[in-house]
C-alpha positions as CSV (number, residue, x, y, z in Angstrom):
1,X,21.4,95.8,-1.3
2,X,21.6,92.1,-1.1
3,X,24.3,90.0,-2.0
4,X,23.5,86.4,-2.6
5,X,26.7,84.2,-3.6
6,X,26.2,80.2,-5.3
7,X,28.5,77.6,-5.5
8,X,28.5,73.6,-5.2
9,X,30.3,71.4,-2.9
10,X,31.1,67.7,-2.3
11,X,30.9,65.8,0.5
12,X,33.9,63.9,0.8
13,X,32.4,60.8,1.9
14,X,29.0,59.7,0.8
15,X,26.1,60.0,2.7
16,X,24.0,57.4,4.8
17,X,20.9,57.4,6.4
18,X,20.3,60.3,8.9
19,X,23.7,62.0,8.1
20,X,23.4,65.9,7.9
21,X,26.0,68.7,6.9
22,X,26.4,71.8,8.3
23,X,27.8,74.8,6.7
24,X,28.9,78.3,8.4
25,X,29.8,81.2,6.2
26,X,31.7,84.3,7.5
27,X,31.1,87.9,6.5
28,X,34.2,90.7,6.7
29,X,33.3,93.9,5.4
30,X,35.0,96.9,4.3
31,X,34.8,100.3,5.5
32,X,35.1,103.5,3.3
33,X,38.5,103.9,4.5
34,X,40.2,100.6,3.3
35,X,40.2,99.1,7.5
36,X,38.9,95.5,7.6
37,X,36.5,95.6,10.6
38,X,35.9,92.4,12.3
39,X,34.2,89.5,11.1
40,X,30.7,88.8,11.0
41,X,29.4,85.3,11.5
42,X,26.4,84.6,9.6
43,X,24.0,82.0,10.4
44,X,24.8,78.3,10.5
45,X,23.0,76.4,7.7
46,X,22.2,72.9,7.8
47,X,21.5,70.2,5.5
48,X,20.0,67.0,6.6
49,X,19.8,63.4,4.3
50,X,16.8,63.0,6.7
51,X,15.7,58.5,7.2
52,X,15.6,56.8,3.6
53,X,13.6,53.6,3.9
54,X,11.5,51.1,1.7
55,X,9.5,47.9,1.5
56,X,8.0,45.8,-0.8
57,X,5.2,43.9,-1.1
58,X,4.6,40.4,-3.3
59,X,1.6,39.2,-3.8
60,X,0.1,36.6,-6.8
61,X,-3.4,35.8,-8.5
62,X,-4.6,33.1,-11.0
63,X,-5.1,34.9,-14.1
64,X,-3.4,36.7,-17.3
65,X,-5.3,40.2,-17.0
66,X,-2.4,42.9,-17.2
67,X,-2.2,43.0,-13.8
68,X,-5.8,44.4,-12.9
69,X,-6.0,41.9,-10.0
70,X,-3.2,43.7,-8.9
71,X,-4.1,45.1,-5.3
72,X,-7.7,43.0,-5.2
73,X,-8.2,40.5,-2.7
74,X,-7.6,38.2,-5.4
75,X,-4.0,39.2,-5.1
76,X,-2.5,36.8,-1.7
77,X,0.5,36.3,-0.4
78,X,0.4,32.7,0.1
79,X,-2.3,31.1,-2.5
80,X,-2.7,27.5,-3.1
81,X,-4.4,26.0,-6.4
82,X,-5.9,22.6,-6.7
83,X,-6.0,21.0,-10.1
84,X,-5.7,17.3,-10.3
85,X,-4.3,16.8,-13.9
86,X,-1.2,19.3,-13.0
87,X,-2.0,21.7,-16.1
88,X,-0.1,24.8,-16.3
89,X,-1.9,27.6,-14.9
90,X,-1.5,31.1,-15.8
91,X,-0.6,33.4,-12.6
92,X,0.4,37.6,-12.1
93,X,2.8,38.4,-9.5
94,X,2.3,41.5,-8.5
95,X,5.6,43.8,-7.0
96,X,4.0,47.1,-4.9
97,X,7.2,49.0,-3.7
98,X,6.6,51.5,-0.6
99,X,8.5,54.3,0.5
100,X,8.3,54.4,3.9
101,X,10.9,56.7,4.9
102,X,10.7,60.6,4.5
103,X,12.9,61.2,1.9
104,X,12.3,61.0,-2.1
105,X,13.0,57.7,-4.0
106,X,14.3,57.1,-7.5
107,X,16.2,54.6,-9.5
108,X,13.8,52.1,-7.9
109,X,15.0,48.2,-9.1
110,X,13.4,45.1,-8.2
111,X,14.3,41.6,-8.9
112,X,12.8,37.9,-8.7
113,X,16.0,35.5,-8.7
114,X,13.1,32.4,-8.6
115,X,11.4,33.9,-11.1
116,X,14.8,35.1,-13.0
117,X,13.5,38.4,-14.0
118,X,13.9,42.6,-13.0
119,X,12.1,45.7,-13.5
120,X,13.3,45.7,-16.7
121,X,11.1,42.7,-17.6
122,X,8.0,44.3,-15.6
123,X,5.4,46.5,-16.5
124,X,4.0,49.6,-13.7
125,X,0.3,50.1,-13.5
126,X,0.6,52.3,-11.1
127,X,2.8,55.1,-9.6
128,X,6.0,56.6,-10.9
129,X,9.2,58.0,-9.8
130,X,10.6,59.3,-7.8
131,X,8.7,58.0,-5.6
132,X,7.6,60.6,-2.7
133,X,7.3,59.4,1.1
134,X,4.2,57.4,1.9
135,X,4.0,56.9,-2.0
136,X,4.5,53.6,-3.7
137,X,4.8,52.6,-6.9
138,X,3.6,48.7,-8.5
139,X,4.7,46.0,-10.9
140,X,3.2,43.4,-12.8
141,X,4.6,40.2,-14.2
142,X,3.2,37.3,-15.8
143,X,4.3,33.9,-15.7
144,X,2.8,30.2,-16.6
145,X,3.8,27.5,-14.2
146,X,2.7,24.0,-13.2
147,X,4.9,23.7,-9.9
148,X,4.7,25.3,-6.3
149,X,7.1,28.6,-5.7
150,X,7.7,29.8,-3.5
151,X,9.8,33.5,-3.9
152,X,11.4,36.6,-2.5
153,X,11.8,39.6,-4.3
154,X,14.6,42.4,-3.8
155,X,14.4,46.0,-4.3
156,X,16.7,49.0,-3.8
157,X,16.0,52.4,-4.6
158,X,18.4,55.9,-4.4
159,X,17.9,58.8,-2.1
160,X,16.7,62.0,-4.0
161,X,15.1,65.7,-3.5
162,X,11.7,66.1,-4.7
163,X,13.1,67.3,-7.6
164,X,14.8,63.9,-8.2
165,X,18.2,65.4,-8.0
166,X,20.5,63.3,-6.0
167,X,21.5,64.6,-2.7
168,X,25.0,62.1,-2.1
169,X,23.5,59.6,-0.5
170,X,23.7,55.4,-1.7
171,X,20.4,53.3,-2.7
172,X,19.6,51.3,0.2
173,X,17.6,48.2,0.0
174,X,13.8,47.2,0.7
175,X,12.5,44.6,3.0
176,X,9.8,41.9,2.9
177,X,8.8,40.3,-0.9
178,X,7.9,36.7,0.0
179,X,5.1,35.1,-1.6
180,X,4.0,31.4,-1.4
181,X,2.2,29.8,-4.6
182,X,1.0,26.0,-3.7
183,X,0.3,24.0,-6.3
184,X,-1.8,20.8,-5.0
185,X,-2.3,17.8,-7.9
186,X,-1.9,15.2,-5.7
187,X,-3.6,14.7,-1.9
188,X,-2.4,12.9,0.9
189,X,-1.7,9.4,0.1
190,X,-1.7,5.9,2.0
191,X,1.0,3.6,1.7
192,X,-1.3,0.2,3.2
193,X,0.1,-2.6,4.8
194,X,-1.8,-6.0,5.8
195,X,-0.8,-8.5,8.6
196,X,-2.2,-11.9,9.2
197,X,-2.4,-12.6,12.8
198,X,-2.6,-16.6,13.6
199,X,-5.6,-17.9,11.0
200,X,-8.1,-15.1,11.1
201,X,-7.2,-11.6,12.4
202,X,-5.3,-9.0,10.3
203,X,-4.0,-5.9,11.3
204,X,-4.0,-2.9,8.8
205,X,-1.4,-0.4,9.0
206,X,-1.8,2.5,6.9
207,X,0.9,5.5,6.7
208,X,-0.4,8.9,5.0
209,X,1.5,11.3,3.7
210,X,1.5,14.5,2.6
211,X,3.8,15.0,-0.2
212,X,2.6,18.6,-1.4
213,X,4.0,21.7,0.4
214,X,1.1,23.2,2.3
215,X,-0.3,21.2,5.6
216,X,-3.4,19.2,4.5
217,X,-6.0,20.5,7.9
218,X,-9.2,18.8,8.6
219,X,-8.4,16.1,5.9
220,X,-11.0,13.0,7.1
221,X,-10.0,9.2,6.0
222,X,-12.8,6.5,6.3
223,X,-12.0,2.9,6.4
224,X,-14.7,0.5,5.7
225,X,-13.2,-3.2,7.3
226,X,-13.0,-5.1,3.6
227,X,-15.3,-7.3,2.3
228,X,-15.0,-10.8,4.2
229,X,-14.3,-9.0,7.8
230,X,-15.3,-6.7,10.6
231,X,-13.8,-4.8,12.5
232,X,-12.0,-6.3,15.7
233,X,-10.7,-3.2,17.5
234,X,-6.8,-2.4,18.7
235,X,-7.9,1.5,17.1
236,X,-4.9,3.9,17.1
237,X,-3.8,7.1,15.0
238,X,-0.7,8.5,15.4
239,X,0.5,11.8,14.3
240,X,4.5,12.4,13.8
241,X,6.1,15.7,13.5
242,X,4.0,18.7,12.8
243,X,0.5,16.6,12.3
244,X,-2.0,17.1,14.5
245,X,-4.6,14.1,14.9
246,X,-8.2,15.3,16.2
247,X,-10.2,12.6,16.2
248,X,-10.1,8.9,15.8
249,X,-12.7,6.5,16.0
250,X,-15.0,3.2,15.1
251,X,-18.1,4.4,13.7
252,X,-21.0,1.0,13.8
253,X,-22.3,-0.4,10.8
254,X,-24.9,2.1,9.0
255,X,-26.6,2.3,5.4
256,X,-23.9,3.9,3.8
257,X,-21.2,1.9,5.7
258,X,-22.4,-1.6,5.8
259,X,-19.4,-2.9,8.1
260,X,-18.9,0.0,10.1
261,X,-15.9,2.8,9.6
262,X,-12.9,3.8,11.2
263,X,-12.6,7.5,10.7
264,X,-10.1,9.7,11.0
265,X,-9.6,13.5,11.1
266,X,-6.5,15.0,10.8
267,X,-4.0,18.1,9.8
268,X,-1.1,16.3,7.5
269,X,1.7,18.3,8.0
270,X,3.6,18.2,4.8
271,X,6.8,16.5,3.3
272,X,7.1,17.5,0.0
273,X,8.0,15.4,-2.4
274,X,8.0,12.6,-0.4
275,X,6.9,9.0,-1.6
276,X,8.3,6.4,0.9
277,X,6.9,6.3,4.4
278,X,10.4,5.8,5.9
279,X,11.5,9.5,4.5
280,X,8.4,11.2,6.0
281,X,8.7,13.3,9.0
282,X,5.1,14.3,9.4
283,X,3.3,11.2,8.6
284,X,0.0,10.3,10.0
285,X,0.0,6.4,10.9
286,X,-3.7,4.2,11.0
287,X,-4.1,0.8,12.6
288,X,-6.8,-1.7,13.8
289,X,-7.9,-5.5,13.7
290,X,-10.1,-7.2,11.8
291,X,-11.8,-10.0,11.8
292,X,-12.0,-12.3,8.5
293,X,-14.8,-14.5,7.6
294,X,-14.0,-18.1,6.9
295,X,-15.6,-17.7,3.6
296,X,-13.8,-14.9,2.9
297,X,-12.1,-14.2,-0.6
298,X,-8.2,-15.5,0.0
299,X,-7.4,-12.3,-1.5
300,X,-8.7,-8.9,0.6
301,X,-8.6,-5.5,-0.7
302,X,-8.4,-2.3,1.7
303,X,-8.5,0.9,-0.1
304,X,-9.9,4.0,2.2
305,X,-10.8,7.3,1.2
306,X,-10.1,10.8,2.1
307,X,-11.8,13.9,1.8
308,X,-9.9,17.6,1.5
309,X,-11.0,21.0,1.0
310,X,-7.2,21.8,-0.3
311,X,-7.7,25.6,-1.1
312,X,-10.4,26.5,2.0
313,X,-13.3,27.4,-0.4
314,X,-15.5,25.2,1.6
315,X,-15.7,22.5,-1.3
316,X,-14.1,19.2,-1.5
317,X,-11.1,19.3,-4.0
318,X,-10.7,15.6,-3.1
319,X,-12.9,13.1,-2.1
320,X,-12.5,9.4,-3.1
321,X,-9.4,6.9,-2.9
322,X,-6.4,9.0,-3.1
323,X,-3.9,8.1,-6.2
324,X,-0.9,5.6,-6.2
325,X,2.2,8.0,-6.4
326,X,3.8,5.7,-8.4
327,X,2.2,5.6,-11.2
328,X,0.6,8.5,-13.7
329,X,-3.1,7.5,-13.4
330,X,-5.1,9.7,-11.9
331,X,-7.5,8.4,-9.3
332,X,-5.9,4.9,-9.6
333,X,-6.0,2.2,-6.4
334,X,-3.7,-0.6,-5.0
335,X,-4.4,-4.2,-4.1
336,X,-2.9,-5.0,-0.5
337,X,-2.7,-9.0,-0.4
338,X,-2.3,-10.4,2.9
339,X,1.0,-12.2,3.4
340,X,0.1,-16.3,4.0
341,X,-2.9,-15.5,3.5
342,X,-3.7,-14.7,-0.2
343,X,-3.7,-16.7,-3.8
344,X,-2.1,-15.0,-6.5
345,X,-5.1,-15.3,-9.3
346,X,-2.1,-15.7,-12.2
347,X,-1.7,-19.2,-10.5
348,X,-3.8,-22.3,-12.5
349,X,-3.6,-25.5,-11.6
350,X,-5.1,-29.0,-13.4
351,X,-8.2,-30.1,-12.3
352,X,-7.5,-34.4,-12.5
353,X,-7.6,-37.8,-11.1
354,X,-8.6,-40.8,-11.6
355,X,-11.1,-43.6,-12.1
356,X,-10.1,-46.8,-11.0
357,X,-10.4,-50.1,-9.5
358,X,-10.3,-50.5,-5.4
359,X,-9.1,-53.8,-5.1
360,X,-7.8,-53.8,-1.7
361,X,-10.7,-51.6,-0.6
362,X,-8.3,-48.9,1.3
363,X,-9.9,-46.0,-0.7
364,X,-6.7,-45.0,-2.2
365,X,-5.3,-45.3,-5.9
366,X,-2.1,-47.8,-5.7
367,X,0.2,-48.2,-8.6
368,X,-0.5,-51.7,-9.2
369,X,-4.5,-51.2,-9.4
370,X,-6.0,-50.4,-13.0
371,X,-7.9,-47.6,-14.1
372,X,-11.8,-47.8,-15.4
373,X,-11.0,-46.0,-19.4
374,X,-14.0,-43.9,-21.0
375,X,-15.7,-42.9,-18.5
376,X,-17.2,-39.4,-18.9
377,X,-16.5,-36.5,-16.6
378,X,-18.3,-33.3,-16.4
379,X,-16.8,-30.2,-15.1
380,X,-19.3,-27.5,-13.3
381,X,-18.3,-24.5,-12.3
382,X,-19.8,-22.9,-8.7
383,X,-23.3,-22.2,-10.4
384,X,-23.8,-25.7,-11.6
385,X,-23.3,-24.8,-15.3
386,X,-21.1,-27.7,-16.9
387,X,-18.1,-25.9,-18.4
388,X,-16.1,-28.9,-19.5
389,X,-16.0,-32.6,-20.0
390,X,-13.6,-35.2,-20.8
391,X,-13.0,-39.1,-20.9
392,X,-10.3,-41.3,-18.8
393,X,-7.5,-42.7,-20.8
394,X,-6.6,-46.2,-20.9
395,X,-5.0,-45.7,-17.2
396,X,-8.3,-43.7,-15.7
397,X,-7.1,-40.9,-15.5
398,X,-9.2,-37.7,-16.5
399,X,-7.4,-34.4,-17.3
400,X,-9.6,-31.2,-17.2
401,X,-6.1,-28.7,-17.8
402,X,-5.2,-25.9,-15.5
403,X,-7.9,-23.7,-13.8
404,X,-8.0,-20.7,-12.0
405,X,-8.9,-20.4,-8.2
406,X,-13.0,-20.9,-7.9
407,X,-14.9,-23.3,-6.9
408,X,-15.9,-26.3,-9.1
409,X,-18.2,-29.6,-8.8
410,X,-16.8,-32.8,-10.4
411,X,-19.6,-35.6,-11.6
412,X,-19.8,-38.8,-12.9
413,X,-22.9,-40.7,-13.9
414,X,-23.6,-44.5,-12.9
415,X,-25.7,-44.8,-15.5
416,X,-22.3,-44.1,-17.8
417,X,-21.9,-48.2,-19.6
418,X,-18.5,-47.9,-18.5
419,X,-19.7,-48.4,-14.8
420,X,-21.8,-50.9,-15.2
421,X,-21.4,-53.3,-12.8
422,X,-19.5,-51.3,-10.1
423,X,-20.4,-49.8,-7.3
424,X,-18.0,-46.7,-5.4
425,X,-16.6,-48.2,-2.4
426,X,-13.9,-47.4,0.5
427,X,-12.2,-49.9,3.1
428,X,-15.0,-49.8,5.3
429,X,-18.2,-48.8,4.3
430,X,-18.0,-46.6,6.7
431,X,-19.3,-42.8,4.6
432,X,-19.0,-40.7,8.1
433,X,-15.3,-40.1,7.3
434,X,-12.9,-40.5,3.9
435,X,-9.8,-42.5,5.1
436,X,-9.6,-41.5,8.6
437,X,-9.6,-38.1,7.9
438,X,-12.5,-35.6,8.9
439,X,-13.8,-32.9,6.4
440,X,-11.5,-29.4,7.5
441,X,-11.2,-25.9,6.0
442,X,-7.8,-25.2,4.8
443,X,-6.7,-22.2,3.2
444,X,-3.6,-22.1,0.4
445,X,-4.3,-25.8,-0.7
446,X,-2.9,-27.0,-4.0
447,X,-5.1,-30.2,-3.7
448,X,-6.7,-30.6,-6.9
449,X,-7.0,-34.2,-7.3
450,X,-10.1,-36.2,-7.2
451,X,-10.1,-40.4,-7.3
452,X,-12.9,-42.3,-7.5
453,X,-12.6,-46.2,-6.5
454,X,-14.9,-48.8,-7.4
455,X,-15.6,-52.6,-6.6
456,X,-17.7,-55.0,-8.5
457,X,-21.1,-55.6,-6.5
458,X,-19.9,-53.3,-4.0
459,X,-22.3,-51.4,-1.8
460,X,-19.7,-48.8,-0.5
461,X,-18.4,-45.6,-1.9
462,X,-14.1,-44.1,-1.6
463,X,-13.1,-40.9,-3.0
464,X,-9.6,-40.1,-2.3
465,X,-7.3,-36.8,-2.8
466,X,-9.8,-34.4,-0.8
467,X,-10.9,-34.2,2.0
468,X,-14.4,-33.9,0.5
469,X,-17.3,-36.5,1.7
470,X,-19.3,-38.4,-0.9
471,X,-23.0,-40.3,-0.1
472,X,-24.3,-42.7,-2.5
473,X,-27.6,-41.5,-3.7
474,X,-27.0,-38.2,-2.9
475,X,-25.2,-34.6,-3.7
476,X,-23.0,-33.4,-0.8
477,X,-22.0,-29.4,-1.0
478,X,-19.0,-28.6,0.8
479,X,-16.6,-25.8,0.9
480,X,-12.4,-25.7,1.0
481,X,-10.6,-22.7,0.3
482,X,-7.7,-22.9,-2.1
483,X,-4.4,-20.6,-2.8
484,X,-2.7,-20.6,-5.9
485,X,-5.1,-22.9,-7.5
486,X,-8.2,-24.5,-7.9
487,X,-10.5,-24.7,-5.1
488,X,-12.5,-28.1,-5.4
489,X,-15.2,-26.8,-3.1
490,X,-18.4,-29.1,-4.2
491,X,-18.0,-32.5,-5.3
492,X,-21.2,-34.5,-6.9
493,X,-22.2,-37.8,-7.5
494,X,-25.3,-38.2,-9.1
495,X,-27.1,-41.2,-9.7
496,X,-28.7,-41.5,-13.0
């Protein structure tokens, strides 16, 4: 007959991966006659905790779906989301927890300290425990954010026997977890600087960065030279840090690009958060010449333009001028004005002078020399359209108030009864030059004065305070650039 004998015992110190226990029992049995034969060893029995091991795996998807995109290819480790107006978007984390060892798992817990949540606060889908090697079990958890994460989860599970009794041994902790949510509002941005070089070149500098946390790759900037210039050379792109510049070059003037292009492809390497160029370590640094037109505006505008497929779908999430980081308008550009080179347009100044009597003939007001009073003077702005007249006061003087920058014509009539009897004259008679002083193109002057001296039965013609020439009989066009002011650019005097 068989005797089977059951008992329990305890290890005395817990056990750890790949631990076993052996046990030997020893039989002594008893003859009829009371003697106590020798023992008999019975076979050894061994127990082994066998090699516990787990992972898990993180992965999250743009939706709210209880967690059916759990497991799809929907479901990435690293996803990045474009949405310009930084709405919150609704996402699923998804928590699949492997046991890759060969022993049973139970008591499985997993944790997001980013997230601030447990299992406790997630739901399964699928699996159950304990969990049976090569089995796995998965989580769902939904969350609402309008910010990149990026997040490591932590799981830990206890050793068990299939039946999920506990065999002694401690939970032991799973690897892996990490997934990388992007969220891109904002692309790339240029921080644009512009040099005047002696009177006519200027050098652009621009400075892009990458404030998000995912490298911007094959991002393209075009620069079209600015209205009033074209494009001089001294091309170079620089890349610091991780960004990589592939190609960087003058494109010639075309339909779309009327004064050429400097374009520019790149991969950004990113410094999040970053808005000043001096805290970036990845930056991607533009520069080249250009040339500026003599009639150019004094103010001059650069703003290029960038185009980024953020999220790799093979459409552009950004193409246009990239947004000012400093302010909350989306799609918003910046003026560069060129130091000593540019007007402020808030500046006015008065558009004045005077009529008056040249008795000494030196073209030139003096103190002691009277005005002509009530004579009318017409104000025409640059497309001849009279936008103000006045009268001189009993000293000459005529007074239009202050105007902005632009370019103006200031006439008188000879036919006006207050002239009767003169005749516009200068020291000379000489009308080739106005007081010495040849007709030049200056940029940033204030001079908005215009005199007009006359003689009695004179046949010569002064006007003093610009350096604008005046023919009797006719109408002489000229241009002057001026900053801060009024730009005096035609003078007319018309004989009626």
């Amino acid at each position: 007959a068989d005797c089977v004998i059951t008992y329990d015992v305890t290890a005395a110190d817990p056990a750890t991966e790949g631990d076993t226990i052996t046990n030997t029992a020893d039989i002594t049995p008893a003859d009829e006659g009371g003697n106590d034969p020798a023992p008999v060893n019975a076979d050894d029995i061994t127990i082994s905790y066998g090699s516990p091991s787990l992972e898990v795996e993180k992965t999250v998807y743009v939706s709210h779906d209880g967690g059916a995109g759990c497991g799809t290819s929907a479901a990435q480790s690293e996803l990045v989301h474009v949405d310009k107006t930084r709405e919150l978007v609704d996402l699923t984390y998804c928590f699949t927890v492997k046991n890759t060892g060969d022993t049973h798992l139970s008591a499985v817990e997993v944790s997001d300290p980013e997230l601030g949540i447990t299992d406790t606060d997630m739901s399964i889908i699928a699996g159950s425990a304990p969990v049976s090697p090569g089995s796995e079990i998965t989580y769902y958890y939904e969350a609402t954010l309008d910010s990149s994460l990026e997040n490591t989860a932590n799981v830990q599970a206890t050793p068990v026997n299939e039946d999920g009794d506990s065999i002694g041994a401690e939970p032991i902790e799973g690897s892996g977890g990490s997934a990388y949510f992007t969220y891109v509002f904002d692309p790339p941005f240029g921080v644009k600087i512009g040099t005047l070089k002696g009177r006519d070149i200027i050098t652009w500098d621009m400075v892009w960065i990458n404030n998000s946390g995912v490298t911007a790759t094959d991002v393209v900037i075009i620069d079209e030279p600015p209205v009033g210039s074209e494009y001089a050379g001294a091309l170079s792109c620089n890349g610091a840090g991780a960004t990589v510049v592939h190609s960087c070059l003058y494109n010639a003037p075309d339909a779309t690009y009327p004064r050429g292009s400097v374009t520019v492809l790149a991969d950004i390497a990113p410094d999040p958060g970053v808005l000043e160029a001096a805290d970036a370590q990845n930056a991607l640094t533009i520069s080249f010449d250009v040339l500026v037109s003599s009639e150019a505006s004094t103010t001059i505008e650069n703003q290029a333009t960038l185009q980024w497929d953020a999220d790799g779908d093979g459409k552009l999430d950004f193409a246009g001028v990239s947004d000012n980081p400093f302010t909350d308008v989306i799609g918003d550009t910046s003026q560069v004005t060129i130091p000593g080179l540019s007007c402020q347009e808030s500046e006015h100044e008065d558009i004045e002078g005077y009529i008056y009597i040249d008795k000494d003939r030196d073209g030139k007001k003096d103190d002691r020399e009277d005005g002509i009073k009530n004579v009318t003077v017409y104000l025409l702005d640059e497309d001849g359209v009279v936008i103000a007249q006045t009268e001189t006061n009993s000293k000459g003087k005529y007074d239009f108030g202050k105007y902005p920058p632009g370019k103006y014509t200031i006439d008188i009539k000879l036919s006006d009864k207050e002239l009767r009897g003169y005749t516009l004259s200068n020291e000379d008679g000489d009308m080739t030059a106005l007081n010495g002083i040849d007709q030049v193109t200056h940029r940033c002057d204030h001079d908005t004065d215009t005199d007009f001296g006359f003689l009695r039965d004179a046949h010569v013609l002064a006007k003093t305070g610009t350096n604008l020439l005046l023919w009797i009989g006719m109408t002489v066009l000229t241009s002057m650039l001026v900053c801060g002011g009024l730009l005096i650019t035609r003078l007319r005097y018309t004989r009626s």
